[in-house]
Structure formats: C-alpha cells, structure tokens
C-alpha positions as CSV (number, residue, x, y, z in Angstrom):
1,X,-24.1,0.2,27.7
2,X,-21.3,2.6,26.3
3,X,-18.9,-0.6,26.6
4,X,-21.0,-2.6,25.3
5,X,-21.8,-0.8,22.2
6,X,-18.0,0.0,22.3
7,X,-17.6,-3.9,22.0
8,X,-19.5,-4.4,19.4
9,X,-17.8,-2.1,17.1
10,X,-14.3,-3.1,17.7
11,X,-16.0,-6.7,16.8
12,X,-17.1,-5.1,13.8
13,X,-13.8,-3.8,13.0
14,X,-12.3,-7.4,12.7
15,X,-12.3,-9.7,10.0
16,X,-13.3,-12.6,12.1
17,X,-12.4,-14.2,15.5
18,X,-11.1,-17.3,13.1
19,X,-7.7,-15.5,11.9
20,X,-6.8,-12.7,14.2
21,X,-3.7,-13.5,16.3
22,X,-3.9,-13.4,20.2
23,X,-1.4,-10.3,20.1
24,X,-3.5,-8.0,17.7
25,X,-6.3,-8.9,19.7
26,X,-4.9,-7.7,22.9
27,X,-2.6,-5.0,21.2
28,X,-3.2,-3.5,17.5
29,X,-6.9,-4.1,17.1
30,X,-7.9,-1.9,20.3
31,X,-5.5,0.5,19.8
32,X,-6.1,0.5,15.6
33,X,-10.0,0.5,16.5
34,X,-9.1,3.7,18.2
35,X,-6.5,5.3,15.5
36,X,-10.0,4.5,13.1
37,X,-12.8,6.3,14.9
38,X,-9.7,9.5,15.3
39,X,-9.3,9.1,11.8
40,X,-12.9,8.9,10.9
41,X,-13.9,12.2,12.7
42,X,-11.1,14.1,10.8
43,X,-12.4,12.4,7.4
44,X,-9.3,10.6,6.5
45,X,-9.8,8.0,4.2
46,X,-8.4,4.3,4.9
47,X,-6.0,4.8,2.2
48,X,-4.8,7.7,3.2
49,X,-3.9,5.7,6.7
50,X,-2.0,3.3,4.6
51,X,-0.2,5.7,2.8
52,X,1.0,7.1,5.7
53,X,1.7,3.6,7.1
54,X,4.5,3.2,3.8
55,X,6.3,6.9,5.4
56,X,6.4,5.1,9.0
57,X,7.5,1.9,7.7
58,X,10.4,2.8,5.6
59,X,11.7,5.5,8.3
60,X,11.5,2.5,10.8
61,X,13.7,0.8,8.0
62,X,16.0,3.7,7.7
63,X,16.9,3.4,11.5
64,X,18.0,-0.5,11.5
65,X,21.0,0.9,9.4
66,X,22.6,2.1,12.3
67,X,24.3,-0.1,14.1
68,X,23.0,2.0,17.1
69,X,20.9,0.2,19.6
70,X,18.8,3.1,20.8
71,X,18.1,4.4,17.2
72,X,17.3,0.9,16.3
73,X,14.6,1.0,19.5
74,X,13.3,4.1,17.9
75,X,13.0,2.2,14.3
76,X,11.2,-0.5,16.0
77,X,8.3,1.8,17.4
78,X,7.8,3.5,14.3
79,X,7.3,-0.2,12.8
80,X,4.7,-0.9,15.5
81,X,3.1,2.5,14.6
82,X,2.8,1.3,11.1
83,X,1.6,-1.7,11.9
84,X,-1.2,0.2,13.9
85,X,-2.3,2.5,11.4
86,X,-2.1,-1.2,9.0
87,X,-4.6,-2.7,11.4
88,X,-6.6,0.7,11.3
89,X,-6.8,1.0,8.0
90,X,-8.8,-2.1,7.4
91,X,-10.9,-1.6,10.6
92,X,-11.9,1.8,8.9
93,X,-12.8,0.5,5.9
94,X,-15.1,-2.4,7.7
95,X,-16.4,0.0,10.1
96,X,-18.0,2.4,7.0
97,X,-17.9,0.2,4.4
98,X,-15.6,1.9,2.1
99,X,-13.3,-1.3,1.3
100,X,-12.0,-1.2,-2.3
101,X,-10.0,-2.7,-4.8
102,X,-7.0,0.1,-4.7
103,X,-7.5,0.0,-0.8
104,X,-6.9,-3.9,-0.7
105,X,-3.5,-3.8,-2.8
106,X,-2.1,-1.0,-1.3
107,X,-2.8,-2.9,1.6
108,X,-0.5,-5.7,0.9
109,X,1.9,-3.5,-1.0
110,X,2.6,-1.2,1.9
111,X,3.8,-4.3,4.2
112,X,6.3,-5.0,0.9
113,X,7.6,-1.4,1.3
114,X,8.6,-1.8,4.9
115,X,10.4,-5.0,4.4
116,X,11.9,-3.7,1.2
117,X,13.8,-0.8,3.4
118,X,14.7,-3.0,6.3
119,X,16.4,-5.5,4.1
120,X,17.9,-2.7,2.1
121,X,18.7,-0.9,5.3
122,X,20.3,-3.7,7.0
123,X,22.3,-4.7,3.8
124,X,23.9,-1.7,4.0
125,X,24.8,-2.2,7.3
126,X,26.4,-5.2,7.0
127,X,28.4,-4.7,3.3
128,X,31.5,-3.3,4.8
129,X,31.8,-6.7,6.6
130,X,29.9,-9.3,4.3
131,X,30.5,-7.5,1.2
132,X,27.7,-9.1,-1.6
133,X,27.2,-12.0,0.5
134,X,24.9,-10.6,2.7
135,X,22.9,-9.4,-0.5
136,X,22.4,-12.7,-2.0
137,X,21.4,-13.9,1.3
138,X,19.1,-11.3,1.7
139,X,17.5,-11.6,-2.2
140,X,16.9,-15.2,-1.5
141,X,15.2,-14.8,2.4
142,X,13.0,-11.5,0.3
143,X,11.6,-14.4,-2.4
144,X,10.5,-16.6,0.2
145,X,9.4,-13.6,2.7
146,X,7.0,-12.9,-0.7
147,X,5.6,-16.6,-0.8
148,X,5.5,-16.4,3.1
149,X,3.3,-13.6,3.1
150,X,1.3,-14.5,-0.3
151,X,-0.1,-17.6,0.9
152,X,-0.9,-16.5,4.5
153,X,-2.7,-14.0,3.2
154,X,-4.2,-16.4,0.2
155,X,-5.1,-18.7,3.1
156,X,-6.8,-16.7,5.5
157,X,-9.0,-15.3,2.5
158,X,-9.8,-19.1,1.4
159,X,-10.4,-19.8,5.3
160,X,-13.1,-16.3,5.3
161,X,-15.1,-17.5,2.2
162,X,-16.5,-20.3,3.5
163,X,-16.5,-19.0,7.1
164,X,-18.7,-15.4,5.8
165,X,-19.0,-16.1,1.6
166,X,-17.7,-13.7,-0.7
167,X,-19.1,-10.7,1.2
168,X,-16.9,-11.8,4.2
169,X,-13.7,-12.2,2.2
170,X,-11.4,-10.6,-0.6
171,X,-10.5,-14.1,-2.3
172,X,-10.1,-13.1,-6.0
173,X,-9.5,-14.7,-9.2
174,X,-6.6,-14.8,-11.3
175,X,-8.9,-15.1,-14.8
176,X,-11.5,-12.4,-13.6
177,X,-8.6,-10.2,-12.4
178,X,-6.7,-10.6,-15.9
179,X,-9.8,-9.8,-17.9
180,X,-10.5,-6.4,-15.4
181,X,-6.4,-5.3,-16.2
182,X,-6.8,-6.1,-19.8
183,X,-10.3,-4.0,-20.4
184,X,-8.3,-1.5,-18.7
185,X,-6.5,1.6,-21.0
186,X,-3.0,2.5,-20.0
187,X,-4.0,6.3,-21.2
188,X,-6.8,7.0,-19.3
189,X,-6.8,3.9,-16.2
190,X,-2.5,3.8,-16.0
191,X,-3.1,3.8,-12.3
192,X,-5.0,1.2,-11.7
193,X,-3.7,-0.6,-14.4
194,X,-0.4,-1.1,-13.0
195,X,-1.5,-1.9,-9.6
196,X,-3.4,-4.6,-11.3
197,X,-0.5,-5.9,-13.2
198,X,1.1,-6.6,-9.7
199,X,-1.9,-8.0,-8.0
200,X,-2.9,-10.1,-11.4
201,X,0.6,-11.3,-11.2
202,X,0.1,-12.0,-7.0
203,X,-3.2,-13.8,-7.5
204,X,-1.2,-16.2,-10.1
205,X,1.1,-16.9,-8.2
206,X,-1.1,-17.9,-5.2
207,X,-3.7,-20.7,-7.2
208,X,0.3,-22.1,-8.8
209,X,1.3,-23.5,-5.3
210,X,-3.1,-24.6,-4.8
211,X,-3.9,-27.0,-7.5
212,X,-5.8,-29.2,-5.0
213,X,-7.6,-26.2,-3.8
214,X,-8.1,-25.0,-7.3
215,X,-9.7,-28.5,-8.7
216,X,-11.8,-28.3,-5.0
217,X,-12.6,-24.7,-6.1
218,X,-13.8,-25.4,-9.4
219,X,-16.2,-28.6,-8.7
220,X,-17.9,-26.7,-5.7
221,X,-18.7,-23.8,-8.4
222,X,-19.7,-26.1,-11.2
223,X,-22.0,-28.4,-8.1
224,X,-23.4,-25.6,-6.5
225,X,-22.5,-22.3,-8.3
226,X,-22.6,-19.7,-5.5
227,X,-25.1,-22.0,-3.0
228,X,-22.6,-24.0,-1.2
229,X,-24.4,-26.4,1.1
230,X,-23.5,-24.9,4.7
231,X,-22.5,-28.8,5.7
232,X,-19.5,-28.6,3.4
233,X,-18.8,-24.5,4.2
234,X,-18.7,-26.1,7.9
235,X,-16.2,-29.0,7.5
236,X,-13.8,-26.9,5.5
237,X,-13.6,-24.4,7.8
238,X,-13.1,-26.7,10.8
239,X,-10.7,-28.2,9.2
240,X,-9.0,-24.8,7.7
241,X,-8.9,-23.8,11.2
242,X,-5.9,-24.8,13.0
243,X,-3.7,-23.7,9.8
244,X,-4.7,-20.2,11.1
245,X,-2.0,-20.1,13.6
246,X,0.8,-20.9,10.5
247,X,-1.3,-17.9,8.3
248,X,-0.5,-15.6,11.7
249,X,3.4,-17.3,12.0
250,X,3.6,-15.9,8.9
251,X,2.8,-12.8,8.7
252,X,3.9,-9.6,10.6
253,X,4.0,-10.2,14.8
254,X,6.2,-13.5,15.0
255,X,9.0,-12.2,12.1
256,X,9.0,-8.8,14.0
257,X,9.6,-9.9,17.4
258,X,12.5,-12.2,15.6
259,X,13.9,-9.1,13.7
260,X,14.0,-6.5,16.8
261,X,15.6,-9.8,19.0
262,X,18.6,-10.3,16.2
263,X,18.7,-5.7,16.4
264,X,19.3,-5.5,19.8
265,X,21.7,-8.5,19.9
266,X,23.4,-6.6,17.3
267,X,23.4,-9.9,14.8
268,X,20.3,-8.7,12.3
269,X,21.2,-11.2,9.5
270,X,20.2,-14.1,12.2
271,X,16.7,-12.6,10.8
272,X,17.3,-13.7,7.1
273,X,18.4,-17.1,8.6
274,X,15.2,-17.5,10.5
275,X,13.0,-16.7,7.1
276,X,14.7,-19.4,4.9
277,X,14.9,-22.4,7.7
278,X,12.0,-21.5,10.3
279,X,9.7,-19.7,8.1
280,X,10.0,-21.7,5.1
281,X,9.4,-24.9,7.2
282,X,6.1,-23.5,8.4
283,X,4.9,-22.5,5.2
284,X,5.7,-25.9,3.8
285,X,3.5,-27.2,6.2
286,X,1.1,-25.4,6.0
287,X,0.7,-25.5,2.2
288,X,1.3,-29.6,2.3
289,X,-1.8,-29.8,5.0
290,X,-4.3,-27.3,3.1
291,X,-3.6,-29.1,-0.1
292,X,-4.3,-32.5,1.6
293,X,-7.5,-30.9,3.2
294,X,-8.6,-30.0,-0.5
295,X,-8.1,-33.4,-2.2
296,X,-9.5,-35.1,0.4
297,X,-12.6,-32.9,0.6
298,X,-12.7,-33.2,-3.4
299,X,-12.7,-36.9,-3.6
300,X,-15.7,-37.2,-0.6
301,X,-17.6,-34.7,-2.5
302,X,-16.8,-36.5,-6.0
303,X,-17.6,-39.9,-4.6
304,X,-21.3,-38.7,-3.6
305,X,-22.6,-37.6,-6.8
C-alpha cells in the first residue's frame, strides 16, 4: 500500500509520461522525488532548490578548467547533483502546488548559469593553445545551445497544453507577457521586472521560429476560445508526440553525456562541435516537422468551417 501510494506521488511529481526522458525516469525523477519530500519536511522552498542548483552548477563549471581528469569527474557529479535538485525543484512545486512565475524563470535561467561557466571554464582552458579561436567557436555553439534549449522547452509546453490544457502547462504569451513587464514599476517591482524583460524577450523569440504554430494558435482561440474540441487536442498531440524525443535530445541528458565523453578524452571543444553540427541538425528537424504538423492541422481545420 505504502508503494503504491509512494507511486502515485512520484507520478504526481512529473509533468507527464509524454515528455520525460527514459534516463530521468529511471535516474533524476526518483532520486529528485526524494531530494523534494527532504526538502519539503525542512520547509525549503522550490526556489530556494534552484538557487542552490546555480552554486552546484557553476562549481561543476569551475572544475572542467582543469585539465585534470579526476577533478573534472568531481565537476561532473556536482553537475548531476544540480541537475537533481533541477528535477526536484519542479517536482516540489507540483507536489504542493506552489509553482510560480519567478519559480519558472529561474528555472530555465539556472540551466543558462551552468552552461555559461562550463563554456567560460573550458575557454579558459583551452586559450593558451587556441588563443580567441576557441572563443568565437564557443560564442557561436552558446547562440545555438540558447535556440536548442528555447524551443525544446517551447515544444514540450505546446505538446502539455493540449495533452492537460493551460492548468497542465506553462506555455505563455509574448503580448500578455509584455503588457505584465510594462504595468510593472522599476522602483517598487525592479525584480520581477527584469526577470520579465528576459523571459518577455525568451517568449519572442520562441513564437519568431513558430509562425505555422502561431496562425494554428490563433484560429483555434478565435474557433473555440478556451473549449478546444478534445478530437483536435487528440490528433495534435499524437502527432506532437514522437518530436518528444528531439525536445529530450535537446536538452540536458544527451549534451551532458557528450560533454563529460570529450572531458575525459581530454578534447572538450569536440563538445562545441557536437552543438553546431549534431544538435543544430536535430533542432532543424524538429522545428521543420512541428511547423509542418501546424499548417497541415490549420488548413483541415480551415477547410471544415
């Protein structure tokens, strides 16, 4: 019964069967379900846990300068601890409902600060012998890393909407975003102000690379306002489905295991490499397919009036 109930709440914990990735399932999720319900009897808050997920990150970022394989093993389990206390700071904030708007962007800033110190870090490493090339390679691979993780993360939220509804996901709105920043005062609201000058700037960036998805957007809201027939919820998301697997490609486990392969064969810019050809291909993909899966839906919707 214990197990069961134990179950249940780990289920709870997730975000939906849909987009985890087989290796959080087996690995982060338990162990970040069980980092939440610690956390939760000592009252920390989720963001808290992802404040202290930044410190682990950039020290893990600190060690790749060292061009010393055992310090770089180190660096790569305090980068799996972060990445634990990622997973439970979301599973916290499911499990008592205390998801917020500053919790969800320091959500997706805190991955940023990681990456931010390992490219720094390993920049440094490598100057002496690639002087500012390995900068400007590493600039470019950070640009694309950015769209990489942008539209994973845009996706899976498109992919949650029609799966659960708005409840179920954190799919925002440039426009409704800007209006929030700009009612805002930088006197008495600065803080939240300038995290939503990022994330207003993030959100515009994501509906730039989805017109098709936009346009699909925009007639299911003017058809059927916030009552989308479940038919078309249904096909979307069967169809959004496989691109779950890019959304995961993208995001922290396959670029990590890729990153700690190029440490301990002591070539890290092999990483930066993999970003712009590997990384990029996938995300071109899966962009190309979910834009396809938008117009077609748009015309069969358009074509039935």
């Amino acid at each position: 019964m214990i197990n069961d109930i134990n179950k249940k709440q780990l289920q709870a914990s997730l975000k939906s069967a849909d987009t985890e990735e087989w290796i959080d399932l087996l690995f982060y999720r338990p162990i970040g379900y069980r980092w939440a319900l610690l956390f939760q009897k000592l009252g920390v808050s989720p963001n808290a846990i992802t404040i202290a997920s930044i410190f682990l990150g950039v020290f893990a970022g600190i060690l790749f300068y060292f061009d010393n394989i055992w310090l770089n093993i180190i660096g790569m389990g305090f980068l799996i601890w972060a990445n634990m206390y990622d997973s439970a700071d979301g599973q916290l904030a499911r499990l008592t409902n205390t998801k917020s708007e500053i919790g969800r962007m320091l959500d997706g800033l805190s991955g940023d600060i990681w990456f931010f110190s390992i490219y720094f870090a390993i920049c440094l490493r490598l100057n002496p012998e690639w002087s500012y090339k390995i900068w400007i390679l590493a600039s470019i691979a950070g640009f694309f890393h950015s769209k990489q993780a942008a539209m994973a993360d845009y996706y899976r939220n498109i992919h949650l909407f029609f799966l659960k509804g708005k409840e179920g996901s954190e799919l925002d709105n440039y426009i409704q975003q800007k209006t929030i920043y700009q009612s805002l005062s930088w006197k008495q609201d600065w803080f939240r102000k300038t995290f939503l000058w990022f994330y207003v700037n993030y959100t515009h960036s994501q509906e730039k690379m989805t017109p098709n998805f936009q346009r699909f957007n925009k007639l299911l809201k003017s058809k059927f306002g916030n009552n989308i027939p479940d038919f078309i919820c249904q096909e979307f998301r069967l169809k959004s489905l496989p691109l779950m697997k890019y959304t995961n490609i993208l995001s922290f486990n396959t670029r990590v295991i890729v990153l700690f392969i190029s440490l301990i064969i002591n070539i890290p810019w092999i990483y930066f490499i993999f970003e712009l050809t590997v990384l990029n291909a996938v995300l071109f993909y899966m962009v190309a397919t979910h834009e396809s899966i938008c117009f077609k839906m748009y015309n069969e919707i358009e074509s039935n009036k």
